[in-house]
Every structure is written in C-alpha cells, then in structure tokens.
N, C-alpha and C positions, 0 to 999 in steps of 0.2 A: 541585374541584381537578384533579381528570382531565382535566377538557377544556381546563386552561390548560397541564399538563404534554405534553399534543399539542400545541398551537399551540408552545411551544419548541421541542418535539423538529421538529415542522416548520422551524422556524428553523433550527435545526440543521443540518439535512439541506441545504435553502437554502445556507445559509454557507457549507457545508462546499468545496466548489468554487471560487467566487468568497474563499475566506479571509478573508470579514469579521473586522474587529479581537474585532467581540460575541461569533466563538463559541468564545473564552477563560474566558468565563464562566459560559457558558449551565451547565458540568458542576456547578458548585457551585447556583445558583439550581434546577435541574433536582432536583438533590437532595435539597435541603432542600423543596419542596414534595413532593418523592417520600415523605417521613418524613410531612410534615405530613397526605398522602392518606392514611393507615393503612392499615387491613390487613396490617400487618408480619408476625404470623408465616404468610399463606399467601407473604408474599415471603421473609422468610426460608428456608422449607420449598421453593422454586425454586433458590434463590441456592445452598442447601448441596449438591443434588441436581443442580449446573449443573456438568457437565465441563467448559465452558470459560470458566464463572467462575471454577472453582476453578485452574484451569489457566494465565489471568491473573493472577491473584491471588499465585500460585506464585510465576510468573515474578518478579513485580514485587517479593515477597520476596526470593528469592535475590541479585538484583541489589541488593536494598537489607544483606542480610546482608554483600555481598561487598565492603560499599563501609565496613561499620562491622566486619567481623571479621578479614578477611585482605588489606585492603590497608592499606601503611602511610602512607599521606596520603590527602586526601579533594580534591588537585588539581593531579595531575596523569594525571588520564585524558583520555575523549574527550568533550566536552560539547558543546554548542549554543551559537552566539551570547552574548549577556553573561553567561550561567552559568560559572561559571571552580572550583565547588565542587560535589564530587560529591554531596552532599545535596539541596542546593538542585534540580539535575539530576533527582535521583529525584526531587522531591516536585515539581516543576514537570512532569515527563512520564507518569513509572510509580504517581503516589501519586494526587494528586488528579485528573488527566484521569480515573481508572478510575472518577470516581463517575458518571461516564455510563452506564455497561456493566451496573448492578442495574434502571438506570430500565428501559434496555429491554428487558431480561431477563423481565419481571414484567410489563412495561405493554402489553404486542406483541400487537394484533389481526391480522386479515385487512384490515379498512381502515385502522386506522393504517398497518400496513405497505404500501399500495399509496401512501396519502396522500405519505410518506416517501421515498420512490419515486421518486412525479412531483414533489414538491419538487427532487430533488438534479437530474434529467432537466431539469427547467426553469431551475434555475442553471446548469446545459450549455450547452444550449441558448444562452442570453442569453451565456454564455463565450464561446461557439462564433463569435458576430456578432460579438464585439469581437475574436476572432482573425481574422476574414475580412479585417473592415476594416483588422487592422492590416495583415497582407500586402498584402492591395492598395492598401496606403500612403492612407487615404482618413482613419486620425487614430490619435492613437498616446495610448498609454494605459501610465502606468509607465514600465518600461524596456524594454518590450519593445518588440521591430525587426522588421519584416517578415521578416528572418532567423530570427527567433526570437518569434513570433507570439501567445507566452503570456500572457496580460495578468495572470494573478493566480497564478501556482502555476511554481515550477521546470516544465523542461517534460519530465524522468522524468514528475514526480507526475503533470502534466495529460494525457499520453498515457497511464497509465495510467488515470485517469479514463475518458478517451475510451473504453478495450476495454472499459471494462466498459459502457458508455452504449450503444456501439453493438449488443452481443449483446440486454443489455434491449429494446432499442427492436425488435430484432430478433424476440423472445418478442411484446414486444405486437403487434409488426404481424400475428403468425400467430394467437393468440389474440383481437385484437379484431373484432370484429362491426358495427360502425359503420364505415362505407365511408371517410367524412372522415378519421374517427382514424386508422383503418388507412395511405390513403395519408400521413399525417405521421408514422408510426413508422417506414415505410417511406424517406422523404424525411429523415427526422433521424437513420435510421442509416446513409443513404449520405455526406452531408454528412459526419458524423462520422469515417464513413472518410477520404476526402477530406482531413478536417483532422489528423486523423492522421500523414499522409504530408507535410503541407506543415509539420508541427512537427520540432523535433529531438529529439526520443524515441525514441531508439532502444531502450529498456527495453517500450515499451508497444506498437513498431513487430511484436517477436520476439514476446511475448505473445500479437499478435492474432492467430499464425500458430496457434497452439496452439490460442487458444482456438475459431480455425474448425473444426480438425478435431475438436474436442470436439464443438464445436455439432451438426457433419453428423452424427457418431456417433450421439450424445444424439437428434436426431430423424430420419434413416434408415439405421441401425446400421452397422457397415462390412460394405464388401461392396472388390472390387474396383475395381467402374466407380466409387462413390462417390470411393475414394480417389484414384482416374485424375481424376476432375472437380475435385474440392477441391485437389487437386496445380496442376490445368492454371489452375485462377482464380487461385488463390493468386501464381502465375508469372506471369500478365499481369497481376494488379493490381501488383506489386512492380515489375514490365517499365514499367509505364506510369508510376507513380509516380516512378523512377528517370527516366525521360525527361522528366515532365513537370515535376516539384515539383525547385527549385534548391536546396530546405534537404535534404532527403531526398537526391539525388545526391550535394550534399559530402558529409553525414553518412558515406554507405553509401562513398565515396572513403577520407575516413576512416577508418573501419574496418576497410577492404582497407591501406592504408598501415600502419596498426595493427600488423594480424598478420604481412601481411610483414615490416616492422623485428621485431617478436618473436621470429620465427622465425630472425634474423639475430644473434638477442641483444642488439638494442636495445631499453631500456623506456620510454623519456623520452616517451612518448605516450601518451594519453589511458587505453585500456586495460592496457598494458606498465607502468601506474602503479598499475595495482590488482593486477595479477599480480607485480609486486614486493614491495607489501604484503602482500599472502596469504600469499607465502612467509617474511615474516617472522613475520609471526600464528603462523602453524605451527611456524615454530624455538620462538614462547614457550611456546605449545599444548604442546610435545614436552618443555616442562621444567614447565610445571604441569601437565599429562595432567585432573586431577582439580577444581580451584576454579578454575583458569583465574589470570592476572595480579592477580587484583584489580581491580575498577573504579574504585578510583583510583590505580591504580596503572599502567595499560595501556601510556599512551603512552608512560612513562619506558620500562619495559620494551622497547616497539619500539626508541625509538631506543637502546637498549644494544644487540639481538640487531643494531641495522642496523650499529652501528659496528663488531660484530664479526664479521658472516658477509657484509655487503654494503657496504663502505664508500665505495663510488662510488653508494650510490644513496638520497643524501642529500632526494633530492628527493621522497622519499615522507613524511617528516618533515613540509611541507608542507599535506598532504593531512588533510584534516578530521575526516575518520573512515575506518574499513574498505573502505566499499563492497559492503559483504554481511553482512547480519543476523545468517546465523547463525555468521559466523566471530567476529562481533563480541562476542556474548553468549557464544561459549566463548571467548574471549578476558578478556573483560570480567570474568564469573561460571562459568565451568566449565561439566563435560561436562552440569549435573542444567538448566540454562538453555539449553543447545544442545538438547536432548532434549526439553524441557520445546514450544519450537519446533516441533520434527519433529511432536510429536504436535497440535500445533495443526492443521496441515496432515493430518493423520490422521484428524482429525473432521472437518475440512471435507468431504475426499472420502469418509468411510464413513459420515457420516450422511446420513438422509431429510430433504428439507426440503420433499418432499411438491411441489405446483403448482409453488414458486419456488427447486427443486431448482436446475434451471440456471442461475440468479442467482448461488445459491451457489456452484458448480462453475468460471463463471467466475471469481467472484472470487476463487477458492483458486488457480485459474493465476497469475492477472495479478497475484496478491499473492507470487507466490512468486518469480517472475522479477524485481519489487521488493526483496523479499528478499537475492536473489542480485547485485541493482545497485547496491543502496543499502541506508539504517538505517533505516527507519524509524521504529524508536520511539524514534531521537534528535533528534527533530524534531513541530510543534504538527501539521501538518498530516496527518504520515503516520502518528500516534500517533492521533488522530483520527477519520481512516480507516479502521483498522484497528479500532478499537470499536465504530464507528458499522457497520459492515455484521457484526460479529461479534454485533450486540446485537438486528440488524437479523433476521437467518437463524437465532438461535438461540432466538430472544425466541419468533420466529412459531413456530417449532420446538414450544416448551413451551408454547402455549395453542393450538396443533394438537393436541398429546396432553394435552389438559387436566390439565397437572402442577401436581398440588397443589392443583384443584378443590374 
C-alpha cells in the first residue's frame, strides 16, 4: 500500500505545476489508502504532536466557525469561481484539500522526499519549454501570449513557482557530485531565471530579490563585500532584464506609473486598487477588532464601509478578493486566524529542517510575498501549494527526529 501511496504523492508533485484536472482528487484517493496502510495510532501519535497540523487544522476551524457562528449569511463573502456559498467554499478549499497534509506528515522519507522534488523540478522544467516556445511565438498553448507566457498557472502563482525552482536547482548544483547533473541544475536554474523576467510576475519577480540575499547569507554568511557583490548582480540582472525582456519592462513601467499616480491620490491602477481595498479592510477590522466581519459576511461589509468612507471608489467592489492573505483571514475570521498565519511563517523560519533547511527557508519567503499579493487559500492551486511543500518540510522534519518511532 505504501508504495502505491508514493507513486500518487509523485503524481501529485507532477501535477502540481502543470494544474492537471487529476490532482483534484488525488487528496481523497490519497487518503483513504492512507487509512487502508494502518499503523494509525504511530500516525495518529505524529498528527497530535504536529505544530503545523494542528495549526492548519485550527486555521481551517475558525474560518469554518466564522462562517456558521457569527456571520449572518453564508453568501455573500469572497469565494472562488462557481462557489457562490460559504460552505461549500470551506469544504471545497480548507476541509477536504487538508486530507493531503496527514499523508505527508506520517509518510515523509529522505527518498520519498527528494523523489517529490524532482517530480515538481520536472513539471518546471517541461512548463519552462512550453513557456519558451510560447514567447518565441513558435505555438501557443491555452490563453496564454507571448506577453504573457504562462501556459498552465496565473503567472503570480508560476513565478512564484519559478523562485523556488530556481534556489533548489541552485542547492543541487552545489550539492551534486555527478559532472552531467551538476552542469543541468546549473543550466535549469539560469533558464529559470531568464523565464522569470520574460513573465509578468511581479509577486515572484520581488521574491527572488530576497530570496538571493538569503541564499548568499545561508551559504557565506554576510560580510560587507558579500553584500557589495549580491547588491551589484542583483542590479545588473534587473538592468538587463529591464532592457532585454518587453513583458518585464512594461510591468516594472507599470509599477512606476502605479506609485506615481498614488502618490498623486490616484487608485484606479492596478496597485492603487489594492491599497484602496486594504483601507477599507481596516475601517471593517476597526469595528470587528476581534472575529473579524464574518466570512460570509465580508463582502457586504466592504461595500457598506466603501459606500461610506470612499464613495468614488466603487471600483474595488470589482475586485475578487483582498489581495493579501493575511488581511483576508482577519477580515474573514478575526484577529485568532491572522495570528494563527503569523505563526505559520514562525515555524517555517524557527524550525530545523536539517540538509533541506534551505528549501524550506525559500519557500517561507516566496510564500509570504504570495501572501502579501494574493489569497491563496481561496483558490485549488495556491491551497495546494501550500500543503504540498508544508507536508513536504515537515513530514521530513518528523522522520528526521524519528517522531513517534
């Protein structure tokens, strides 16, 4: 039974990138053979002992409390696509995606976890071609444009994919010992960069700035010249990227036009449209302090604070969701699910995760600047994402210190 619960969780990892329709379901099939493998109570004895099972788990309550106690309808908050009922919402994102999160908790080797690895590295990778080719207009895949070169994932979520592809690729090339491998972790973490700059991510663009200086830190600690050298790259790969890549130019044009109309007290722009929202998030925040609006109750709420503190800026009304996680969830569910957040990102950067520490450490940057751009866990992908490397670094975590042996 174990070795067919890998080959999923391989699937998994696979899919996860490319967004196959399959890996909708892998969480329940994944499950139910997880029950079938027994040894339940050394997984039970993991699961109760798991800070950030229990810490999901939490979250996923609250949000589900907050939608059955103290709001007074169940729709009209912020959902997803054909979900229009806050129920359905949670049990389609925070209820049953979680039953991925015990498999890998419990199931997590040293090879499974590399195996898992080079599965999601090799859905990149094969990503990676079909975004070359679509830029260089050579076939076009979806909806995606040579402008916008993403063939399977919004392209927040695939540049964020990308920072964290490129630091891995970056670990194995220093770690492997094999001349071939080495030059192609080497070759598929510059490409990566590369594709980075030619997509419009600007979520995963700001990311990687961080996560380089993490990187140099993590392996030759800061010193002065370090941060003179990682300053000076950092400025010419962004110098060249600007010059070279047409989507990266507008974007970063954008961004400049952005802040100067803000700065002008215009919002009607791509940023000016989330920093309008925020501030009304916050007028609701400033009268629930404590449960937050209700999560089905959110969006009325908005548009009542917008009709009464911002009533020319109808055009956030609009707009899908928040645009940042953790405004979302104290808005949604109060200050115990904004916190509950915070401390997610608390374990990432204070625990050991031993060899594939820096894994982890990236992806607690590039998930938190996600965080800070978008919801992720109102949506299959970034909800996804989110377990899958959470189940990923914690799982190896507790069969490093043989928890519950």
């Amino acid at each position: 039974m174990t070795k067919y619960i890998n080959y999923l969780l391989i699937l998994f990892a696979f899919s996860l990138p490319l967004k196959f329709f399959l890996i909708n379901g892998l969480a329940a099939l994944l499950f139910i053979l997880w029950l079938l493998e027994g040894d339940l109570k050394r997984k039970w004895c993991i699961l109760k002992s798991s800070k950030i099972f229990l810490l999901i788990v939490s979250f996923s309550l609250v949000t589900l409390l907050s939608y059955l106690l103290w709001s007074d309808t169940l729709t009209q908050g912020y959902y997803n696509g054909h979900i229009d009922n806050g129920l359905k919402f949670w049990f389609a994102k925070l209820g049953y995606k979680l039953l991925l999160l015990p498999v890998l908790l419990t199931n997590m080797n040293e090879k499974l976890f590399k195996q898992l690895v080079s599965a999601f590295l090799s859905a990149m990778f094969l990503s990676e071609i079909i975004s070359y080719g679509i830029f260089l207009d050579l076939w076009q895949v979806g909806h995606a444009t040579p402008q916008d070169p993403t063939p399977f994932l919004h392209h927040t979520y695939y540049s964020i994919f990308l920072v964290i592809t490129i630091f891995i690729s970056l670990v194995r090339f220093e770690r492997e010992e094999n001349r071939k491998l080495k030059l192609f972790y080497l070759f598929f973490a510059t490409t990566a960069t590369i594709n980075l700059f030619v997509n419009g991510g600007r979520t995963g663009q700001l990311a990687f700035i961080f996560s380089a200086l993490y990187f140099v830190w993590y392996h030759y600690r800061f010193t002065l010249k370090n941060a003179l050298i990682t300053a000076t790259a950092l400025i010419l790969l962004y110098f060249a990227a600007y010059h070279t890549s047409p989507v990266f130019k507008q974007r970063m044009s954008y961004t400049k036009e952005s802040f100067q109309k803000l700065t002008q007290g215009e919002m009607q722009t791509s940023f000016g449209q989330r920093v309008a929202i925020w501030l009304t998030v916050l007028e609701v925040i400033k009268e629930h302090p404590l449960l937050g609006a209700g999560a089905g109750d959110a969006k009325r709420l908005i548009e009542e604070k917008q009709a009464q503190y911002y009533p020319d800026r109808t055009y956030i009304l609009d707009l899908p969701h928040i645009h940042n996680q953790f405004l979302q969830a104290y808005l949604d569910s109060g200050i115990v699910a904004f916190l509950l957040l915070c401390y997610l990102f608390y374990l990432l950067l204070k625990e050991d995760f031993y060899s594939f520490d820096p894994y982890a450490k990236i992806f607690a940057i590039s998930l938190f600047f996600l965080f800070m751009t978008d919801t992720p866990f109102r949506f299959n992908i970034g909800i996804n994402y989110v377990l899958f490397f959470l189940g990923l670094f914690f799982g190896y975590k507790y069969h490093r210190e043989k928890l519950c042996a």
